[in-house]
C-alpha positions in Angstrom: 20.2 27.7 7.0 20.8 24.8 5.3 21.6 24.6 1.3 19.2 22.0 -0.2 19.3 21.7 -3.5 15.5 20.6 -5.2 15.4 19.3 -8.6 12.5 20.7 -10.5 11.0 18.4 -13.0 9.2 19.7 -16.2 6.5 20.0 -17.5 7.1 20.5 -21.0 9.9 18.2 -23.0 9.4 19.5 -26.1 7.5 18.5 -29.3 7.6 15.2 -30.7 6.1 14.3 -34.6 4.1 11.5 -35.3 6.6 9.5 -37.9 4.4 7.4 -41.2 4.8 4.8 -38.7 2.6 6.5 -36.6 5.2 6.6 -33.7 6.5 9.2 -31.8 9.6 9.5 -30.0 9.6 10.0 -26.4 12.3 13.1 -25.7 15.1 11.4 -23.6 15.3 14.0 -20.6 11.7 13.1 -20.1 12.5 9.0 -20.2 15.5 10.3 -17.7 13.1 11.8 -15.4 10.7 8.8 -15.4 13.1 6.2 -15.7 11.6 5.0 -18.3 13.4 1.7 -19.6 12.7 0.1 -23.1 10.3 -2.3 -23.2 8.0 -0.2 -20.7 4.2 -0.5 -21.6 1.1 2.2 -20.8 -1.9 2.6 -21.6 -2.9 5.0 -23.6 -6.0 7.5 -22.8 -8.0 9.8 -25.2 -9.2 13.3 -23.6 -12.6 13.9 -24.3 -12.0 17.1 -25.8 -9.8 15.1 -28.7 -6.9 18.0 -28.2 -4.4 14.7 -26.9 -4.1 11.7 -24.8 -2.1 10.4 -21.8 -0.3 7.8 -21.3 0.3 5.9 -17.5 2.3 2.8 -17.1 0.4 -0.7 -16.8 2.3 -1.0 -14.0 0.2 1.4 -11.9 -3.1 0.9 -13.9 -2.8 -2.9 -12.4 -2.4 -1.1 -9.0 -5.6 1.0 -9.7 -7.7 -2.4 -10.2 -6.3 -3.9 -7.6 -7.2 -1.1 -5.5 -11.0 -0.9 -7.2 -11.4 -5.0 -6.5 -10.2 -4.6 -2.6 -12.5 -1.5 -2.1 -15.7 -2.7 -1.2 -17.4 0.6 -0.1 -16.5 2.1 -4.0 -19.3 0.0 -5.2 -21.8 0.2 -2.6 -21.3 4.3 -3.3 -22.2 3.3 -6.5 -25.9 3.8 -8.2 -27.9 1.1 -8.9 -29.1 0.7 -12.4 
């Protein structure tokens, strides 16, 4: 049997602290595991329960439109109002 060696990624990188700036600092092994450079941007989410937010790159929100423009049978699944 062959030795394959899987990197698990977490889950949890810690706690950050909302500085009087109201940044945060992103810990670095998770900025390792994303490869996330400076200069990066995301969008930023609220939950509707108000207990946080996410955060997922422009990058592939742009991919999600593109996808929602190019898909013609998402609207016509759609309601009409």
């Amino acid at each position: 049997m062959e030795n394959v060696s899987i990197k698990k990624k977490s889950i949890i990188y810690g706690v950050v602290t909302v500085s009087n700036k109201g940044q945060i600092a992103i810990p670095v092994d998770l900025r390792n595991d994303m490869d996330l450079d400076q200069g990066d941007q995301f969008m930023v989410l609220k939950r509707k329960d108000n207990v946080g937010f996410t955060f997922i790159r422009l990058d592939k929100i742009d991919e999600l439109v593109c996808k929602v423009q190019e898909d013609v049978s998402y609207f016509e699944k759609q309601p009409n109002k």
